[in-house]
N, C-alpha and C positions, 0 to 999 in steps of 0.2 A: 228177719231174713227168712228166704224160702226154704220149708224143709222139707229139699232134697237127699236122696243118701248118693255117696260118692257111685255105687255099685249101676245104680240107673242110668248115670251118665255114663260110666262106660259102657253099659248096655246099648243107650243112646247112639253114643261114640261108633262105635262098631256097625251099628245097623245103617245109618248117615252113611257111612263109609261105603258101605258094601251096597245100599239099595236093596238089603233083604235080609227079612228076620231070619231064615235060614242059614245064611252064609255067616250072620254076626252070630249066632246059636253054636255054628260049626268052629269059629274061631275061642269064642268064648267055653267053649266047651257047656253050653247048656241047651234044652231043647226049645223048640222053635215056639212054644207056646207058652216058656218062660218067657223067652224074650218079649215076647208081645204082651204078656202082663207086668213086666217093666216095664215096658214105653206106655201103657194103659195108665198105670201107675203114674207113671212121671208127668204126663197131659192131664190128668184129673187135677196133681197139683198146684201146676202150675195156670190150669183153667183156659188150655189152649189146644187146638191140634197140631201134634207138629210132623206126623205125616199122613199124606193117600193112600189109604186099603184100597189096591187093585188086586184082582184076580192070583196073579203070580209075582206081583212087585207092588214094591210101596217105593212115595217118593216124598220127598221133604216140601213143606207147605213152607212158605218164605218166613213165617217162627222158625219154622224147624228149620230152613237155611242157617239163619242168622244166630240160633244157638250151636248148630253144627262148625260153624266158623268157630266159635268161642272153645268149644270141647277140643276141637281139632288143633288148637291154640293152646289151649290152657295143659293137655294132658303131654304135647310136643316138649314144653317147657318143662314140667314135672320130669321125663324121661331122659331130658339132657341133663336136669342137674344129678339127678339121679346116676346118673352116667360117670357125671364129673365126679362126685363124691365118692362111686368106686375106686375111681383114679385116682383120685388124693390118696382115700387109706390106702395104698397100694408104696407111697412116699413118703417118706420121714422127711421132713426135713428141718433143718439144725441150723440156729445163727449161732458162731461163736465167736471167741477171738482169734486173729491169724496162728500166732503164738502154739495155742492148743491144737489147732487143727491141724498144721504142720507137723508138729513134735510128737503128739499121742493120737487124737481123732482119727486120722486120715488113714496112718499105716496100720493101727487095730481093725477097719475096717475091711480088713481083710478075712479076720476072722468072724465078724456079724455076719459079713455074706454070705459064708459057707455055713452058717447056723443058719439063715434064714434067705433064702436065694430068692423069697419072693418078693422080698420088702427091698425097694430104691431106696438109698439115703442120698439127700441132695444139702451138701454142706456151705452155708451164707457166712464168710468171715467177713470180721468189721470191732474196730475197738468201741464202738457205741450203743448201747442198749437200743434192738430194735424191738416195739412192740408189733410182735405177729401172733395173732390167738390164734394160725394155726401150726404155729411151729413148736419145738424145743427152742430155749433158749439158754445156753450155756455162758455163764459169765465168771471170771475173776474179780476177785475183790475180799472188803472188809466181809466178814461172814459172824462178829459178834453179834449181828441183829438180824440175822437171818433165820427162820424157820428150820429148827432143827432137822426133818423131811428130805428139806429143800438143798442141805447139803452133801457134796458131791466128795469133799477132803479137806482137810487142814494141813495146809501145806509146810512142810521144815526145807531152808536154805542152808548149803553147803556149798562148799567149792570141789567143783568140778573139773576134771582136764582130762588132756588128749594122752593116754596113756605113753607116750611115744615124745610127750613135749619136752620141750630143749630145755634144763636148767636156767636159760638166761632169761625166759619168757613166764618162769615161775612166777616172777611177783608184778607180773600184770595182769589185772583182775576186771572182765566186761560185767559190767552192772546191770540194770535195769531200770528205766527211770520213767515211769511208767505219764503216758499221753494223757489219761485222766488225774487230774493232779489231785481228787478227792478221795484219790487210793492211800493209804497208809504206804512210807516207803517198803522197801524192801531193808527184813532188820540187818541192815549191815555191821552198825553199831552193835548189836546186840550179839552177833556174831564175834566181834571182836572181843568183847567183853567175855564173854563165854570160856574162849579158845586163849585168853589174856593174850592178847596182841592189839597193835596200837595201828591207824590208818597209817604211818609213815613207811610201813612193812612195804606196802602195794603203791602200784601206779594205777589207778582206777580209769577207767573209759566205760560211760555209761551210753546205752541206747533203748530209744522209747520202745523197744521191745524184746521180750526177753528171748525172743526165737535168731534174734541178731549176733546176741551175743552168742547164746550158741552154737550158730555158727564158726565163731568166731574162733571159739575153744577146740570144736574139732579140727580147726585150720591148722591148727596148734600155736596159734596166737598169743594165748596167754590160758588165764581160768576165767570159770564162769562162776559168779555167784546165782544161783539157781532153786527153782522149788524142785522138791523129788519128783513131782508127776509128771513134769517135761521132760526132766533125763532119763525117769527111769527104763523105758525101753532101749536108748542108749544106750547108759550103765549094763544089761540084758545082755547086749550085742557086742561088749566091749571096745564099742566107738570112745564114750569116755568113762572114767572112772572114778571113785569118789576120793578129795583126801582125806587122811587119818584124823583130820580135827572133828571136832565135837559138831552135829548138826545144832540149830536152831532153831526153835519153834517160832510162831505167826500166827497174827490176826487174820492172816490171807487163806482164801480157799476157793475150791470151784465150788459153784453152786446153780440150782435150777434156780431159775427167774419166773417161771409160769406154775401154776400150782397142778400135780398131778391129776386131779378129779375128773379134769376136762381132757385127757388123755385119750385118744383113740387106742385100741389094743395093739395095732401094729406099734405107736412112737410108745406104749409101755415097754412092749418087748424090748425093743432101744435102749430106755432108761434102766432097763433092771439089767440088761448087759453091761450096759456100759458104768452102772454102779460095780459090780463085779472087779470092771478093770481099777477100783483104785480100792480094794481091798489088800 
């Protein structure tokens, strides 16, 4: 390969452009007889002329056209991606599940902005692992085989209600029954076990998401069996409230999916905030 330095071509670049070592001297900020021992430079190596010394102008010899096409080409490209990648770090953005982003992401969000008014976050829900090396990717699930780092919480299930719910809708209990079926349940059992009480207490209604059921409970429908991290801004606001029975611990947690190394500083500042919110 010919060895050019980057610095010639854009010396090159600029003179091409302008039709004069002066005016590319003036743009580049060097003097006029630097420039011309770059392009000296750069013709020696490449063993060609690539412009016409006139008097008060030079012009491009059809080498020199036909590399100025390529510089003119190749640096246009360089400066848009360049462009683009400012404009990414300037975006976070997050796939997670509906669930999360609903109940905790979305309304927290209010407080990253005012911490950091210059970072977009742009939030992609979906119950299925998307692979994007340039996102955050925030998931639920089993977290015993997860990279200690990588996790976000360990989540405890309790019953939850609409402070205001009617005795008769007491022992109707919205579940969770989660769309990926390689998820561990939700310990319901273990709940019961706990709290010694038997499934015939409850009249169960489960939905493939747990943001459903919560609704449900604020409706004042019934209770929600739930992890802390979706209610607890809730619970916060006194929308619902926890019962008096014993919580339960889980295999279940949020966790990052992508490994932080590869981290741009803007989606760090993200993760160390939003690790915060489940402290």
């Amino acid at each position: 390969m010919t060895n050019v330095s980057m610095q010639a071509l854009k010396v090159f670049d600029a003179a091409a452009r302008h039709n004069s070592f002066k005016l590319a001297a003036d743009e580049l900020n060097l003097t006029a007889t630097n420039v011309s021992h770059h392009i000296k430079n750069l013709e020696t190596r490449l063993g060609i002329e690539l412009f016409i010394r006139k008097t008060r102008e030079v012009t491009l010899t059809t080498a020199g056209t036909d590399l100025a096409k390529a510089t003119s080409s190749g640096f246009s490209t360089i400066e848009r991606a360049l462009h683009q990648l400012v404009e990414q770090s300037k975006c976070v953005v997050v796939h997670t599940t509906s669930s999360f982003a609903a109940q905790m992401l979305i309304p927290a969000l209010r407080d990253f902005a005012k911490l950091n008014p210059d970072i977009d976050v742009s939030v992609i829900t979906g119950e299925h692992l998307v692979h994007d090396n340039q996102a955050i990717t925030i998931r639920f699930g089993d977290i015993s085989h997860i990279e200690k780092h990588q996790i976000l919480s360990i989540e405890q299930f309790n019953l939850y209600l609409n402070p205001n719910l009617d005795s008769i809708n007491q022992n109707t209990v919205f579940m969770p029954k989660w769309k990926n079926q390689s998820l561990p349940e939700a310990p319901w059992s273990a709940w019961l076990s706990q709290n010694q009480m038997n499934d015939k207490q409850y009249e169960l209604i489960t939905y493939d998401q747990e943001l459903y059921c919560i609704q449900e409970a604020i409706a004042g429908a019934g209770c929600v069996f739930a992890s802390h991290s979706l209610v607890n801004m809730l619970e916060q606001n006194g929308v619902l409230t926890c019962s008096a029975y014993q919580p339960v611990s889980s295999s279940l947690g949020y966790y990052l999916s992508s490994q932080e190394v590869r981290y741009s500083q803007q989606q760090q500042k993200f993760v160390n905030w939003l690790r915060k919110k489940f402290i």
